[in-house]
C-alpha positions as a Markdown table, in Angstrom:
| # | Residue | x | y | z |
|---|---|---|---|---|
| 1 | Unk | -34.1 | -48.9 | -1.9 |
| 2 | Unk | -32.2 | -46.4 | 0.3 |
| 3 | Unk | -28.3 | -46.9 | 0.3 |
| 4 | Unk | -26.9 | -47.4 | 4.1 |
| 5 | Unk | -23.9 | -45.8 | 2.8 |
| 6 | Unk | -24.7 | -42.6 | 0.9 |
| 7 | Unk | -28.3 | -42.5 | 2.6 |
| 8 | Unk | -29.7 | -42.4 | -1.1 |
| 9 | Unk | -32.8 | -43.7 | -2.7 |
| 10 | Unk | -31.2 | -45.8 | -5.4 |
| 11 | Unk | -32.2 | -48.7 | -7.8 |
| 12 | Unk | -28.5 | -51.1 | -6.7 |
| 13 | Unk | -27.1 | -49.8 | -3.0 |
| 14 | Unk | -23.6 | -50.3 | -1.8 |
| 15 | Unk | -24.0 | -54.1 | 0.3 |
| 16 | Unk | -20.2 | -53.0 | 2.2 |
| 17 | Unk | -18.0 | -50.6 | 2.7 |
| 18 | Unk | -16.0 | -52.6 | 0.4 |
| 19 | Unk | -17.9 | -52.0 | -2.7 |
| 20 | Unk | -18.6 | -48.1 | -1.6 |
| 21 | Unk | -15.0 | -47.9 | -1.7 |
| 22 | Unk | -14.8 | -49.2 | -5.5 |
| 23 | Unk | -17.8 | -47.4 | -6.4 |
| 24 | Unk | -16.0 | -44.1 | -5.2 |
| 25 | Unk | -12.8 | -45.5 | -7.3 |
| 26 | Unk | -14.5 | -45.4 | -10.5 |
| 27 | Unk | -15.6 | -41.8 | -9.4 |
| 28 | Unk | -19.3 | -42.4 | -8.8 |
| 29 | Unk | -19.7 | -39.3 | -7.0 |
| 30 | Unk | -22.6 | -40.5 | -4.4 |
| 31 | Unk | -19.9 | -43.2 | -3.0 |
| 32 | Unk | -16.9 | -40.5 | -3.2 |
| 33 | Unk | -19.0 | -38.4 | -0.7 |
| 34 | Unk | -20.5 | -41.5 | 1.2 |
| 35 | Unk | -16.7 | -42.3 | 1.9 |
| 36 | Unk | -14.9 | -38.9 | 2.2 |
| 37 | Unk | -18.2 | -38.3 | 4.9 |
| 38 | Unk | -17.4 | -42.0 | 6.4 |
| 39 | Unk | -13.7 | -41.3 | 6.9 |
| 40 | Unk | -14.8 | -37.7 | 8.8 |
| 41 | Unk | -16.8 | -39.2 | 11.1 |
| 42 | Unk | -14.1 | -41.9 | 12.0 |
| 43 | Unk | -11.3 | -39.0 | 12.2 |
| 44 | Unk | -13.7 | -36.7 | 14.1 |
| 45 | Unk | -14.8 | -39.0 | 16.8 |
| 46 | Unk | -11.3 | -40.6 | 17.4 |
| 47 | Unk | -9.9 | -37.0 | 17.9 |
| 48 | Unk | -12.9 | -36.0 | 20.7 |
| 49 | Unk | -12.2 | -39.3 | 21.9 |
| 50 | Unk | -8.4 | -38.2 | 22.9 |
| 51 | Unk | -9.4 | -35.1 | 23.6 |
| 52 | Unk | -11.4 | -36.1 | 26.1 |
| 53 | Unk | -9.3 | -38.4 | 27.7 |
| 54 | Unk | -6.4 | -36.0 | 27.9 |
């Protein structure tokens, strides 16, 4: 079963952002990644999103 998360085929996938977030927390390092990559995105696209309006 492929994680929506960390894109990884895994026997027990994150169900929410939720339990990413704990996963990474208890330093599973699929989830750490998953969320540091998560948090990028959000930064990167808010950021072109002022850009752009400005």
């Amino acid at each position: 079963m492929k994680c929506q998360f960390c894109h990884q085929d895994i026997d027990n996938p994150c169900h929410n952002a939720q339990e990413m977030q704990q996963r990474a927390q208890s330093h599973v390092e699929r989830c750490e990644h998953a969320l540091q990559s998560q948090q990028g995105a959000g930064a990167g696209s808010h950021r072109s999103d002022i850009q752009s309006n400005g």
